[in-house]
Structures are given as structure tokens and as C-alpha cells.
C-alpha positions as semicolon CSV with decimal commas, in nm:
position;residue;x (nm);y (nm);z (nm)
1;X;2,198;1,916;-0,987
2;X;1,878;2,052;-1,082
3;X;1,730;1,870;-1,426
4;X;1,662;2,118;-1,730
5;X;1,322;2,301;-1,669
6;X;1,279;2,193;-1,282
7;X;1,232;2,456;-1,054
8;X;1,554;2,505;-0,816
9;X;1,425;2,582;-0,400
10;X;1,148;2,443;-0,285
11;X;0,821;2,671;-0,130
12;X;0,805;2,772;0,203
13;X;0,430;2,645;0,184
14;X;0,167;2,457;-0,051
15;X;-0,186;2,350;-0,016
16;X;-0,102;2,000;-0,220
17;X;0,264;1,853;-0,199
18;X;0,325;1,556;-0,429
19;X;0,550;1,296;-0,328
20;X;0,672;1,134;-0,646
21;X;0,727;1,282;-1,008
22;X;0,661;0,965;-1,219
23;X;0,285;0,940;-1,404
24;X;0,076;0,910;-1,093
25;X;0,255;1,219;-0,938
26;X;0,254;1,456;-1,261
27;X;-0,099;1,394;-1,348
28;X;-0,168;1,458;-0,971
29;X;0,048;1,780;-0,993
30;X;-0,135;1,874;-1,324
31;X;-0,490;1,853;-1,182
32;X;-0,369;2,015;-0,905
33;X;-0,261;2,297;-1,053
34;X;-0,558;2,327;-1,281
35;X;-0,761;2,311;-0,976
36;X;-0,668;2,680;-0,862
37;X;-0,456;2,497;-0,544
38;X;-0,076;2,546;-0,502
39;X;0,042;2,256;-0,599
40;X;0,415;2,151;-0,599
41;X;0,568;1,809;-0,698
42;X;0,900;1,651;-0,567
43;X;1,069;1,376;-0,740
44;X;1,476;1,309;-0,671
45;X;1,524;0,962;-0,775
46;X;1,430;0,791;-1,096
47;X;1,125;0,687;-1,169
48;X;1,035;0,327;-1,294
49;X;0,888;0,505;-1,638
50;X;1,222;0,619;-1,712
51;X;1,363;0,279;-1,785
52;X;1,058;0,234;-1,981
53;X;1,143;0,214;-2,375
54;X;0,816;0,289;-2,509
55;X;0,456;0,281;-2,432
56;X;0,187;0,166;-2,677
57;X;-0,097;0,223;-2,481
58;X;-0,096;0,641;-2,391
59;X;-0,299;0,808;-2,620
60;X;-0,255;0,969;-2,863
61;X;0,067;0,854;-2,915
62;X;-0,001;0,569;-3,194
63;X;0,375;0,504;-3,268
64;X;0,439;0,495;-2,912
65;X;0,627;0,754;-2,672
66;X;0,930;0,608;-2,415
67;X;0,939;0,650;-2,072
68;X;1,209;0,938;-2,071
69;X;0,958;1,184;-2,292
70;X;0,648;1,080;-2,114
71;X;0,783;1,204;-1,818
72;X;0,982;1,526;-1,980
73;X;0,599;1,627;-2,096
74;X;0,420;1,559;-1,778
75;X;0,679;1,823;-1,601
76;X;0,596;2,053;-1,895
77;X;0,237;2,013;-1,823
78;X;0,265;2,031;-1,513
79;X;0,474;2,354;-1,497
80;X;0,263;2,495;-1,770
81;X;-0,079;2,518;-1,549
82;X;0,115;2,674;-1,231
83;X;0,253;2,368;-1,052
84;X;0,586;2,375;-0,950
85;X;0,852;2,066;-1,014
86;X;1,144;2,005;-0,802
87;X;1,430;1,799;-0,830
88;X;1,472;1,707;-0,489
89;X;1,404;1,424;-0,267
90;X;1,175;1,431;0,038
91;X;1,310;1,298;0,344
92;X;1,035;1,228;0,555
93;X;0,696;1,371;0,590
94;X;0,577;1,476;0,949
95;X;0,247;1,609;1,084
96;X;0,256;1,997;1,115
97;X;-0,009;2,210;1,331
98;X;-0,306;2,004;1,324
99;X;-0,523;2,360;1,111
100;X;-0,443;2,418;0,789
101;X;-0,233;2,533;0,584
102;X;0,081;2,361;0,766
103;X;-0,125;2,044;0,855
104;X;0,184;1,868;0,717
105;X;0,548;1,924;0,721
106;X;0,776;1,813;0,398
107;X;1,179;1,784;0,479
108;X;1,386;1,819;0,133
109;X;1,700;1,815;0,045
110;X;1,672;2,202;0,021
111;X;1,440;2,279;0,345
112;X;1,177;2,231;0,447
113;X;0,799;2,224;0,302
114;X;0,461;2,295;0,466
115;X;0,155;2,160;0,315
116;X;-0,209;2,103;0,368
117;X;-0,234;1,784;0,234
118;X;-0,023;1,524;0,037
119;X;-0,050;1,322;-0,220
120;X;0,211;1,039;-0,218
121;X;0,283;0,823;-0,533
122;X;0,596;0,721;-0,477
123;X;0,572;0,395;-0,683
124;X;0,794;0,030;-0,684
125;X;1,087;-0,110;-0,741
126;X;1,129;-0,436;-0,970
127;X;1,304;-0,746;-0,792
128;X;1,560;-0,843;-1,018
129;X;1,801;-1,148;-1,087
130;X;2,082;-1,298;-0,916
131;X;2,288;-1,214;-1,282
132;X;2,205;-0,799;-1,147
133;X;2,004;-0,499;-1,260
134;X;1,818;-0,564;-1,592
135;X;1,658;-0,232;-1,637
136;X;1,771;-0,078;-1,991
137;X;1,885;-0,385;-2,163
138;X;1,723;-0,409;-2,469
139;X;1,486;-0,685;-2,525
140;X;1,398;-0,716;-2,119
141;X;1,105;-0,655;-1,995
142;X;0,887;-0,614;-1,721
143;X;0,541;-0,610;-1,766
144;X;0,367;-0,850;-2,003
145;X;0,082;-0,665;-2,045
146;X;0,242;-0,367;-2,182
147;X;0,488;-0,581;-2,417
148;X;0,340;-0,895;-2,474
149;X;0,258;-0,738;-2,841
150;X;0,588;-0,732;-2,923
151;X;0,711;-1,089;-2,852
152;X;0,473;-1,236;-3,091
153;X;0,560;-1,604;-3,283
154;X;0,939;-1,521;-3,079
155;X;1,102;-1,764;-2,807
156;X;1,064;-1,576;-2,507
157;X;1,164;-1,664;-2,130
158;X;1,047;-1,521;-1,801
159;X;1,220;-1,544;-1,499
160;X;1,061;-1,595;-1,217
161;X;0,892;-1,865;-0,985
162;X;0,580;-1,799;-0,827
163;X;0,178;-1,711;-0,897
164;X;0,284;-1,399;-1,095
165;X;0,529;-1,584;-1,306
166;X;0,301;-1,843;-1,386
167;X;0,017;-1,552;-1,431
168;X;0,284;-1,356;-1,698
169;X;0,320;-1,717;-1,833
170;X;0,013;-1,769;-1,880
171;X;-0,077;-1,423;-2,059
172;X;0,227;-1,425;-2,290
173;X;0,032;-1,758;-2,407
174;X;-0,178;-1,534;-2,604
175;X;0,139;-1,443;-2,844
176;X;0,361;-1,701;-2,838
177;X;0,355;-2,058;-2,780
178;X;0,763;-2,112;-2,740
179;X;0,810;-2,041;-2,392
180;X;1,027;-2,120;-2,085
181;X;1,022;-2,033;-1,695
182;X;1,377;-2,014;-1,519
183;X;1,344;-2,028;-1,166
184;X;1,720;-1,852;-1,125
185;X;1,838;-2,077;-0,858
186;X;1,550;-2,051;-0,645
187;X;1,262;-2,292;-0,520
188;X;0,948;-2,341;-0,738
189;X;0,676;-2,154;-0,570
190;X;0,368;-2,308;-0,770
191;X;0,130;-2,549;-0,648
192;X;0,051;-2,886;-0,820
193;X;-0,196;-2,720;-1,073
194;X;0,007;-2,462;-1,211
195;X;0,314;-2,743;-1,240
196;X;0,063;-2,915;-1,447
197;X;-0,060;-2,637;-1,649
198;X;0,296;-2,579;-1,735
199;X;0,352;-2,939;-1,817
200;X;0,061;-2,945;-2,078
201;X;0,151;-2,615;-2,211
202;X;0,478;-2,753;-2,300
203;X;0,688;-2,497;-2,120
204;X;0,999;-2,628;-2,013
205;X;1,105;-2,512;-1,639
206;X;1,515;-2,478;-1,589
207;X;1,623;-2,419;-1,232
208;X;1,948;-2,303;-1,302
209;X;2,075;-1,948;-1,137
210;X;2,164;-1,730;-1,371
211;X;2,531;-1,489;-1,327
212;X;2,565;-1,298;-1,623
213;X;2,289;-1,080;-1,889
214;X;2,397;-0,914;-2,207
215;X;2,293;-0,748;-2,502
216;X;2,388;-0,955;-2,847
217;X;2,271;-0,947;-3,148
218;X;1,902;-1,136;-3,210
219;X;1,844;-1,090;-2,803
220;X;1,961;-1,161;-2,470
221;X;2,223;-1,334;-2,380
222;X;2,202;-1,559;-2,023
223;X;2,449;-1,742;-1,875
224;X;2,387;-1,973;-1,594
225;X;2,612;-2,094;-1,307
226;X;2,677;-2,400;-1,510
227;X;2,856;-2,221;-1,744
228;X;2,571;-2,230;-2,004
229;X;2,440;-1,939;-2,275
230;X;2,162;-1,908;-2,401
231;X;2,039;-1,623;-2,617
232;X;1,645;-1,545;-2,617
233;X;1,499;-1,280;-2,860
234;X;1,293;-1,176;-2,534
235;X;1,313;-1,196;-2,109
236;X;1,082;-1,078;-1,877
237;X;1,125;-1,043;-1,544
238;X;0,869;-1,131;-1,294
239;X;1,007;-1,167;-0,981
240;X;0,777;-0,929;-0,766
241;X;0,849;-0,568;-0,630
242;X;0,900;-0,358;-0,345
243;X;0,657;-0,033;-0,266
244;X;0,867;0,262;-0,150
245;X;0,574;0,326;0,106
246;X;0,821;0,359;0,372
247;X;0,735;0,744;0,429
248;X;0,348;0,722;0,423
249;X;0,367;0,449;0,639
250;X;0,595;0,687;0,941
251;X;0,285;0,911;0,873
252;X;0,074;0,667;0,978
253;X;-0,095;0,520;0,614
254;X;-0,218;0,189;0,651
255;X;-0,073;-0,045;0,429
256;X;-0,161;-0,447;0,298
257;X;0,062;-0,764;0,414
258;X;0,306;-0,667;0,111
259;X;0,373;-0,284;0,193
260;X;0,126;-0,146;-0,027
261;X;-0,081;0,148;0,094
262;X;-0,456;0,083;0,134
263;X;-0,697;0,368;-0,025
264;X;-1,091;0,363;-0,101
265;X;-1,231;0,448;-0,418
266;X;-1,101;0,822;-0,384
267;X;-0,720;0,753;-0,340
268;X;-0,739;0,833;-0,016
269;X;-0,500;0,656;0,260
270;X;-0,618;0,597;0,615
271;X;-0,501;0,984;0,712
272;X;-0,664;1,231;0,650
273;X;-0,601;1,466;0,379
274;X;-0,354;1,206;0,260
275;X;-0,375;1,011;-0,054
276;X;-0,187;0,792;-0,235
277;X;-0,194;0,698;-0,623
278;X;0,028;0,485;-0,874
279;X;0,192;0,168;-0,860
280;X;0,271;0,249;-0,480
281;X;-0,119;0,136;-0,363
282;X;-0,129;-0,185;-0,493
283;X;-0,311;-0,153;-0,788
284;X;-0,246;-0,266;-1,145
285;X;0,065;-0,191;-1,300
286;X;-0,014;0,004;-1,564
287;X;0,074;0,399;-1,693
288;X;-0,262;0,476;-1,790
289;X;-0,436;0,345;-1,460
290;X;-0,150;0,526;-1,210
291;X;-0,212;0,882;-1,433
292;X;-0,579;0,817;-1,404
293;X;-0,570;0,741;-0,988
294;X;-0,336;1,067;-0,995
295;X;-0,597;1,272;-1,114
296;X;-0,845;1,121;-0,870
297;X;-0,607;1,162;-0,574
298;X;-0,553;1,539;-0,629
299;X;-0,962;1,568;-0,729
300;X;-1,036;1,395;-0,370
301;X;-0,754;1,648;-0,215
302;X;-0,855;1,998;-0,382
303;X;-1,252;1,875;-0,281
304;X;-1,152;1,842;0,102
305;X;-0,935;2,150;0,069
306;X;-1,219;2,382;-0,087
307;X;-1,440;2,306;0,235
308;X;-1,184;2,450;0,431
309;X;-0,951;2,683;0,280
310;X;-1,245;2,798;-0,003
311;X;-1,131;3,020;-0,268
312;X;-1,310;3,288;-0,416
313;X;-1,439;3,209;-0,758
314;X;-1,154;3,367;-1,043
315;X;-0,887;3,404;-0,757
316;X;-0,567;3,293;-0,785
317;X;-0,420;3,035;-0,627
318;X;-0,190;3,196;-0,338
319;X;0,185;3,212;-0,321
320;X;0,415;3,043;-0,104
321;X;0,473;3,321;0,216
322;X;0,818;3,494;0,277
């Protein structure tokens, strides 16, 4: 099924194929657009904004804007400036005729794509609990910085048990002092110092695993294997995350010890005329910084592009052949 306002059949060729339609993709697809290069944007799955529900930091949205809208607009900005959206998932990503324009060949799930260069930003996905899939329950969440605001004065738990729980720990410090860690049924990951830190923070550590999360009123709801509930007004989860950099690394991408694709100051992988932007490189998990690399991975793109393809000043950008 083709979403509302997504273009249905994918080109026969572009000059800049995004790989990923969450806020690192459509600001790619926007500048690329604006740029004067065809620029088309695939996105089949769903995106970790879209269990997002609401942002406080995208200007100029003072109240806020969810993760659902922010990504209905970026489409309609994206479509609006000449780039095309389309619902459908790429498959794998191959090297074409080594000249441009079909430098690179796209498979979808409605034929295939050729493109001069690529831009992937094909983001994470969230570990989650033993308990199952927390995404959309109210009062979860999975980022402190983004929602550490709203937990202020409020008991508040974060599951999770190494450095980046005790890092989330550590920064929800700055909003509430009634906090506890819960290690769901696995082994304590932190060192001696951060055990101690804990200890003199007063936050109490509970080992338990947990095997059930609800939605009640005044919070969440856990139950542990013990047959315990507790109900906390707030839960994050911190349990680390998986980058879908499966298809940039066939290509060839070079990627970290934990998966996550290695680009310079540009966005640029380690192949050329491939670049990578989002939560998919490594980099801080926020909206505003994968928008902003976005942007800079299509800038670096359309640069290396004008060298060789050029484009005469007012022209349009061409159309896909056949």
C-alpha cells in the first residue's frame, strides 16, 4: 500500500537516491531537490520518529510537534521542491557502471533504481526489554535528552545496565533526584566507580527481569518475574541499539566496532559518492543533528555531482529516461 501523498513506481534513474525517509533522509531529499539534482527518497518501514510523541526541540514548533507530523511535513517538503517519495523498501544497493549516471544500482520492491550517488540514512533500532516492545506506551521513553524536561520532581526508572544507563542516569539527575536503575535480569555492566556514584546518589539498583509493561493510570506499570508491580510516572529505556547499516556495509561502507558507518566531516562514507547521515553513523541521537547531517550529506553529494554531471545555470533538473 502506498501512504497518502507518496509517489507510487519508482524512477528508472536519479542523480541522488536516499535510503531512508525519517529526518536525516527528508532533509537530505529536500536539499536535494532544491539543489536542481533528481533526487528521490525511499522509505518502507517505520521510522524511529514515528513512535516519537512529541519533540520540543524543532523549531519553530514551541508547543512541540510528534513524530508522526514531523515526518508527514518533511514528505510535503520534500515533494514540494521536486523530490520524489516512495513507499517502498530498498533491497540492496549494488555498484552499477562505474560512469555516471548509473554508478549505482537501487533494487525496490517495485524495480529497480539507477543512481549516481546515494545517500543512506537508514537509522537504529532501540534494544528493548525482556517484558517486549515499549515503543508507544505512554510515559516510556527513550532518549533523556529529549524528555528529561518532562520527568521533573517525578519518580522515574531507567532500564538498563551499562555506561549509557549510568550516563542517562546521570543526566536525568539534573530533574529529578528519585531515581532507580533495573538491570532486567541481566549482569551489571558498570565498573566500581559508577557502582559508587550510584550508591552516593542514592539510586537504588533492582536486578529483577521484568515480564510484563502496561499503561495505568499515574504511569507505567512493571511487573517483574517475582511477581512484583510497580507503577512509575516515567521509564526510559537505555539498553543500546542496533544500526540498520547492513546495506551500506554490502556496498562496501566502512563501519566502527558497533555497526555504525564511519563518515568525515562531509557525511561522506568510505565510497565514493556515498554518504551516510542520521542516527545510522554513530552520531548523537538527536532530530535536529540527523536533519542537519542530512542536509550536509546531500550538499557534499550535489558538490561532487556538479563536477561531473554540471548543469547549466536555470536548467532543470532532468527526468528519469523511458
Amino acid at each position: 500500500m502506498v501512504a497518502a501523498g507518496v509517489t507510487d513506481g519508482p524512477p528508472q534513474r536519479v542523480e541522488i537516491a536516499v535510503v531512508g525517509g525519517g529526518p536525516a533522509g527528508l532533509a537530505a531529499a529536500v536539499a536535494g531537490a532544491r539543489l536542481n539534482r533528481r533526487t528521490a527518497c525511499f522509505e518502507a518501514g517505520v521510522p524511529r520518529t514515528s513512535h516519537a510523541p512529541r519533540y520540543f526541540n524543532v523549531l519553530p514548533f514551541p508547543a512541540g510537534i510528534s513524530g508522526p507530523e514531523l515526518l508527514e511535513r518533511g514528505r510535503e517538503a520534500a515533494r514540494r521542491w521536486g523530490a520524489e517519495v516512495h513507499d517502498a523498501a530498498v533491497t540492496a544497493v549494488r555498484r552499477g557502471a562505474p560512469e555516471v549516471p548509473d554508478r549505482f544500482l537501487l533494487e525496490t520492491a517495485t524495480g529497480p533504481v539507477g543512481a549516481a550517488g546515494v545517500v543512506f540514512a537508514t537509522g537504529i533500532r532501540d534494544r528493548q526489554p525482556a517484558c517486549g516492545t515499549l515503543y508507544d506506551v505512554p510515559g516510556v521513553h527513550f532518549c533523556p535528552i529529549c524528555d528529561g524536561f518532562e520527568v521533573r520532581g517525578l519518580r522515574t526508572a531507567v532500564i538498563g545496565r551499562d555506561r549509557d544507563a549510568f550516563a542517562a542516569v546521570e543526566a536525568l539527575r539534573d530533574f529529578t533526584d528519585d531515581l532507580t536503575l533495573l538491570l532486567d535480569g541481566g549482569a551489571s555492566e558498570l565498573d566500581s566507580r559508577e557502582r559508587a556514584e550510584l550508591a552516593a546518589w542514592r539510586v537504588a539498583v533492582r536486578a529483577e527481569r521484568l515480564t510484563a509493561c502496561r499503561p495505568v493510570a499515574g504511569g507505567v506499570e512493571l511487573r517483574t518475574g517475582d511477581g512484583a508491580r510497580d507503577v512509575w510516572p516515567h521509564v526510559f529505556v537505555v539498553l543500546g541499539c542496533t544500526p540498520n547499516t547492513a546495506l551500506a556495509a554490502s556496498l562496501g561502507c566502512a563501519t566502527d566496532t558497533r555497526g555504525f558507518l564511519r563518515t568525515d566531516a562531509a557525511q561522506a562514507t568510505s565510497v565514493p559518492h556515498v554518504f551516510a547521515a542520521g542516527d545510522c553513523d554513530g552520531g548523537p541521537k538527536q532530530v535536529t543533528q540527523a536533519m542537519a547531517e542530512g542536509e550536509m550529506a546531500a550538499l557534499g553529494l550535489a558538490k561532487l555531482l556538479r563536477r561531473e554531471l554540471g548543469r547549466a545555470r536555470g536548467s532543470p533538473a532532468p527526468r528519469a529516461s523511458g
